[in-house]
C-alpha positions as CSV (number, residue, x, y, z in Angstrom):
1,X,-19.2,1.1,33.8
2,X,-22.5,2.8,32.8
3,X,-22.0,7.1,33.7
4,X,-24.7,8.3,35.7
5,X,-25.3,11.4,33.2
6,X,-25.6,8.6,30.6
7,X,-28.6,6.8,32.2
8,X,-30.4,10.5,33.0
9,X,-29.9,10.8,29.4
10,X,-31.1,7.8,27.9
11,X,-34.5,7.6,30.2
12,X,-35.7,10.9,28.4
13,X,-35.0,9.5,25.3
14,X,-36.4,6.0,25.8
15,X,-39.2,7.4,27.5
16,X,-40.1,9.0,24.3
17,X,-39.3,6.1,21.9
18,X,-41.5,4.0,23.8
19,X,-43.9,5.8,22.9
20,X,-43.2,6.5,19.3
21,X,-45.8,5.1,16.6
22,X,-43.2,4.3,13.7
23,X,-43.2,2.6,10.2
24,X,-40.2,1.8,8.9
25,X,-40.7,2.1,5.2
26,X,-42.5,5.4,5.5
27,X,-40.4,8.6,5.3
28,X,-42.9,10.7,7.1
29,X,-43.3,8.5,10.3
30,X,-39.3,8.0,10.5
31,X,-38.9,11.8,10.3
32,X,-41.9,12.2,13.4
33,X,-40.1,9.5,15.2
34,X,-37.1,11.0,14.9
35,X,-38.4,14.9,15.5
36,X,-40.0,13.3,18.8
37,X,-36.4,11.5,19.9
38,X,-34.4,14.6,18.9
39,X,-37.5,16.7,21.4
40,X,-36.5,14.6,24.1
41,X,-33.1,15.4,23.7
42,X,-33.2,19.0,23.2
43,X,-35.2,18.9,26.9
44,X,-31.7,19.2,28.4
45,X,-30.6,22.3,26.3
46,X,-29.5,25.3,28.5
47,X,-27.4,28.0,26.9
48,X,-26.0,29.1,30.5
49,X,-24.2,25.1,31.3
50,X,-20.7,25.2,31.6
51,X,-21.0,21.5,30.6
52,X,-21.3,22.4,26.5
53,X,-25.0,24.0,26.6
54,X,-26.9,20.4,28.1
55,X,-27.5,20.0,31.5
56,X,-26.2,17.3,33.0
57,X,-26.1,15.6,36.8
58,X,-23.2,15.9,38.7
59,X,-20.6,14.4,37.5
60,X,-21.0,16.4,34.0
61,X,-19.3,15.4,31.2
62,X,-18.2,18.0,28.6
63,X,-18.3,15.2,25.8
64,X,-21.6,14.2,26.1
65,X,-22.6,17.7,25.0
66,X,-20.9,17.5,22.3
67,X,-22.4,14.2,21.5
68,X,-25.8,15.2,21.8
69,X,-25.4,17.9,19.4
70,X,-23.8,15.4,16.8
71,X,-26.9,13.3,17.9
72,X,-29.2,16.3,17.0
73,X,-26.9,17.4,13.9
74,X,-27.5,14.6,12.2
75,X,-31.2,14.6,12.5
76,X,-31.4,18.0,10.7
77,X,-29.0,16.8,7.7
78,X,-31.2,13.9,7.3
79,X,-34.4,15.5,7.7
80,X,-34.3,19.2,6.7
81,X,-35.3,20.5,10.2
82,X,-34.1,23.4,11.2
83,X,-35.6,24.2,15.0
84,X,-32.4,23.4,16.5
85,X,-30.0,25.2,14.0
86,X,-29.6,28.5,15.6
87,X,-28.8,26.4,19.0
88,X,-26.7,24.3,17.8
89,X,-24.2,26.8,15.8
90,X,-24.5,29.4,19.2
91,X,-23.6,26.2,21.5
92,X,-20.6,25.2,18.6
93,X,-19.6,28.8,18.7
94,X,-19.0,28.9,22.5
95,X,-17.6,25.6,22.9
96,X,-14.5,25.6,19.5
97,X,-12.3,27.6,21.7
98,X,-9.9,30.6,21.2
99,X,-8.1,28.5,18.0
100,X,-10.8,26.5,16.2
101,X,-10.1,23.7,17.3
102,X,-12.5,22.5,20.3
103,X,-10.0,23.5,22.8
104,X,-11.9,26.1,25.0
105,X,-10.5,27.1,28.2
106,X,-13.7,26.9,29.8
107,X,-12.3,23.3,29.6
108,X,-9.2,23.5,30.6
109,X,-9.1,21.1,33.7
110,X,-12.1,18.8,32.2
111,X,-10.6,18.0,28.5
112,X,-9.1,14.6,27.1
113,X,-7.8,13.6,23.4
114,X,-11.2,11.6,23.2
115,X,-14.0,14.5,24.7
116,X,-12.0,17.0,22.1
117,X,-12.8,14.4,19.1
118,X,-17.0,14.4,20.1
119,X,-16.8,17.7,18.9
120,X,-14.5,17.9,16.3
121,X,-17.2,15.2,15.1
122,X,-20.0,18.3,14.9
123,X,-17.6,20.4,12.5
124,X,-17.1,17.0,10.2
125,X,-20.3,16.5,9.5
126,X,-21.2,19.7,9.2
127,X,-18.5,20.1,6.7
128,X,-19.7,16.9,4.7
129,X,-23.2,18.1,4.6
130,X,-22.4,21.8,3.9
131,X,-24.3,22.9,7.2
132,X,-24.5,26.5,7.4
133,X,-21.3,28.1,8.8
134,X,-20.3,29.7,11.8
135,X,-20.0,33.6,11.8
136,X,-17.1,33.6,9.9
137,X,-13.5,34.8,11.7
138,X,-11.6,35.9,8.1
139,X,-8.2,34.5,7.9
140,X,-5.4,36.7,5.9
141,X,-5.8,34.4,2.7
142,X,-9.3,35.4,2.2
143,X,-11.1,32.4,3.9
144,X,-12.3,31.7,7.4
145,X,-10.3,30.7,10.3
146,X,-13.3,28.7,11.8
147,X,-14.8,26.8,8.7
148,X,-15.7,23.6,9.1
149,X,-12.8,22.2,7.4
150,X,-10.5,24.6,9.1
151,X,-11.6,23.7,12.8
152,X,-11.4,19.9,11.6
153,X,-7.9,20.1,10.3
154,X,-6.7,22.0,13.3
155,X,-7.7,19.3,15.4
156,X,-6.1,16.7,13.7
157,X,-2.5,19.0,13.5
158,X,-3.2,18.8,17.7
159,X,-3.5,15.6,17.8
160,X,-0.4,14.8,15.3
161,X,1.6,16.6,17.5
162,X,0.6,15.1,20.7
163,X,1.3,11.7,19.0
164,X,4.6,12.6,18.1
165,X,5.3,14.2,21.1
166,X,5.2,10.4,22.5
167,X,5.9,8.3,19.5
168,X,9.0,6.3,22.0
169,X,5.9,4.8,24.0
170,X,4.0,1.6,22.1
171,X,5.4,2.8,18.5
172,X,2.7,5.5,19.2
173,X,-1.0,6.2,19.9
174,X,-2.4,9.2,21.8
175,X,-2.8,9.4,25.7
176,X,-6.0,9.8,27.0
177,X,-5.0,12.7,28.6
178,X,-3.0,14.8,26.6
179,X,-1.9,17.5,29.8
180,X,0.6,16.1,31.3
181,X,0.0,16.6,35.2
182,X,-4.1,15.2,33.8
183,X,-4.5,12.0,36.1
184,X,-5.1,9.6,33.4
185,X,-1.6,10.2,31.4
186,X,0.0,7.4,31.0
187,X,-3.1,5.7,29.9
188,X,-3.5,4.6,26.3
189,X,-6.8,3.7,24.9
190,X,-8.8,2.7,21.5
191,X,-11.6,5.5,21.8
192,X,-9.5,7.7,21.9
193,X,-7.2,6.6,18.9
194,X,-10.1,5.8,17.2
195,X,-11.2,9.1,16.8
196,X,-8.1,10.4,15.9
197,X,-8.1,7.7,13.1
198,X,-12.0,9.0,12.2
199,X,-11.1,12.7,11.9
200,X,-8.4,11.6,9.8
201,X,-10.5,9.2,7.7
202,X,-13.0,11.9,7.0
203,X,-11.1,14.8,6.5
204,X,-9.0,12.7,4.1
205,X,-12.4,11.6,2.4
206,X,-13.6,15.2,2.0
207,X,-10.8,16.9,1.0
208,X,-8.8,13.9,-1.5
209,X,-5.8,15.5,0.7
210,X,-3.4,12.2,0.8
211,X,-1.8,13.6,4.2
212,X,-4.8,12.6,5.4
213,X,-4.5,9.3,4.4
214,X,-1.6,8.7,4.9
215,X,-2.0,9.7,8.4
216,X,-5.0,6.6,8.8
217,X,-2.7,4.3,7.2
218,X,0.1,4.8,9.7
219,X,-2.5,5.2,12.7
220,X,-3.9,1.7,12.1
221,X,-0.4,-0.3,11.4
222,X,1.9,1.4,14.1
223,X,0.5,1.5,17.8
224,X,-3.4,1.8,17.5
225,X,-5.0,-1.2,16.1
226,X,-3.0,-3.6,14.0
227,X,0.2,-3.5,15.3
228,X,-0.5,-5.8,17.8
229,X,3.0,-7.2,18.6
230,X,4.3,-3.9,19.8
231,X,2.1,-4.2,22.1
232,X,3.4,-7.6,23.4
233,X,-0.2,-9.1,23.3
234,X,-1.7,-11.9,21.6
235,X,-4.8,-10.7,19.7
236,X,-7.3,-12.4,17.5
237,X,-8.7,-11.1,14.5
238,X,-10.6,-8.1,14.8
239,X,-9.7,-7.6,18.4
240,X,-8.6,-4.1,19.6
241,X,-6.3,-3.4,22.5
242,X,-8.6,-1.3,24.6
243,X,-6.1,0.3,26.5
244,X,-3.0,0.2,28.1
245,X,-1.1,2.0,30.8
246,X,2.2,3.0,30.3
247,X,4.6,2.0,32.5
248,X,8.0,3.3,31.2
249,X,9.0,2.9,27.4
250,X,8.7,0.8,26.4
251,X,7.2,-1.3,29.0
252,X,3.1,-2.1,29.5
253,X,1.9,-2.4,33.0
254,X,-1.9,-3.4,31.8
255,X,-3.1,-4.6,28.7
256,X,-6.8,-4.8,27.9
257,X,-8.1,-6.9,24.7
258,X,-12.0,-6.1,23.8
């Protein structure tokens, strides 16, 4: 199903592209084509949404927000433009929540396993490309409470524990939801794992930290992706359960290859 926020979105942004006079194998006109794309975007900014600092139709999504400025983050590491910096740490700031770690209660009754990891994308790449910081928030040890790598690895210690926390179902893999009275669950899906296995990934890749690793390694083999007979469905290679809704452990009431 195509969100109606989505399709608002994307006819800004196509609108520009069609428009866009680009050659591929020169720097300069990728970097205009991109600057005009990134415009588009940045059309929606407005530093008073509750939605993450976008507008967006009703029904808003907080992760598209967060998506947009990953969309927009990555054109300034890749092109050394910095109009949308001061935006884009202000709407980062607002938006990691009271413990760094993209939990804000403005969200409280909006947020999912899945809209968390959009934005715990923002602080991974900025941490791999050494984008300036947030204000820093000193921590006892000398460093800062909401670096990039912090807010990263405090993300993926929430999302451990929410695994664990229901490790009996399908040998593991995170709910959707992850508050318990969320509509929503009981419902296991592979967007949702596959961030977790992303911020894993990266963080492991950045910081040579073998917890990390470790932590991908057991993602993909029990519950997620490969461990496809715990799931009690026949896959083919490089299919992905998309989701499932838990019944009762271990018992699946739907199962959806994709």
């Amino acid at each position: 199903m195509v969100r109606p926020s989505c399709v608002v979105a994307a006819a800004s942004i196509f609108s520009a592209a069609a428009g866009l006079d680009l050659s591929v194998n020169d720097e300069a006109s990728v970097k205009q084509a991109a600057a005009q794309i990134a415009k588009g975007l940045y059309f929606y900014h407005n530093p008073s949404s509750t939605a993450g600092d976008f507008n967006q139709p009703q029904p808003w999504f907080w992760w598209l927000s967060g998506n947009g400025w990953n969309g927009l983050l990555d054109y300034m590491v890749y092109t050394n433009d910095t109009t949308y910096q001061s935006d884009l740490l202000s709407a980062l700031s607002e938006n990691v929540g009271p413990k760094y770690d993209f939990v804000p209660t403005a969200q409280f009754n909006w947020e999912a396993n899945d809209d968390q990891a959009y934005w715990v994308y923002n602080a991974l790449t900025a941490m791999e490309y050494d984008f300036p910081s947030l204000a820093c928030e000193a921590s006892p040890d000398g460093g800062c409470l909401n670096s990039w790598q912090a807010i990263g690895t405090n993300a993926f210690n929430l999302f451990v524990s929410r695994w664990n926390s229901d490790s009996f179902t399908c040998n593991g893999g995170l709910k959707w939801q992850y508050r318990k009275d969320a509509n929503g669950y009981t419902y296991k899906n592979s967007v949702t794992n596959g961030g977790f296995f992303q911020v894993a990934a990266r963080l492991a890749r950045y910081t040579g930290n073998q917890t990390f690793a470790e932590t991908c390694g057991q993602k993909w083999t029990t519950g997620s992706f490969d461990g496809q007979s715990d799931f009690g469905v026949e896959l083919s290679a490089l299919e992905v359960v998309q989701s499932l809704l838990v019944k009762s452990a271990p018992a699946l009431e739907v199962a959806h290859p994709a």
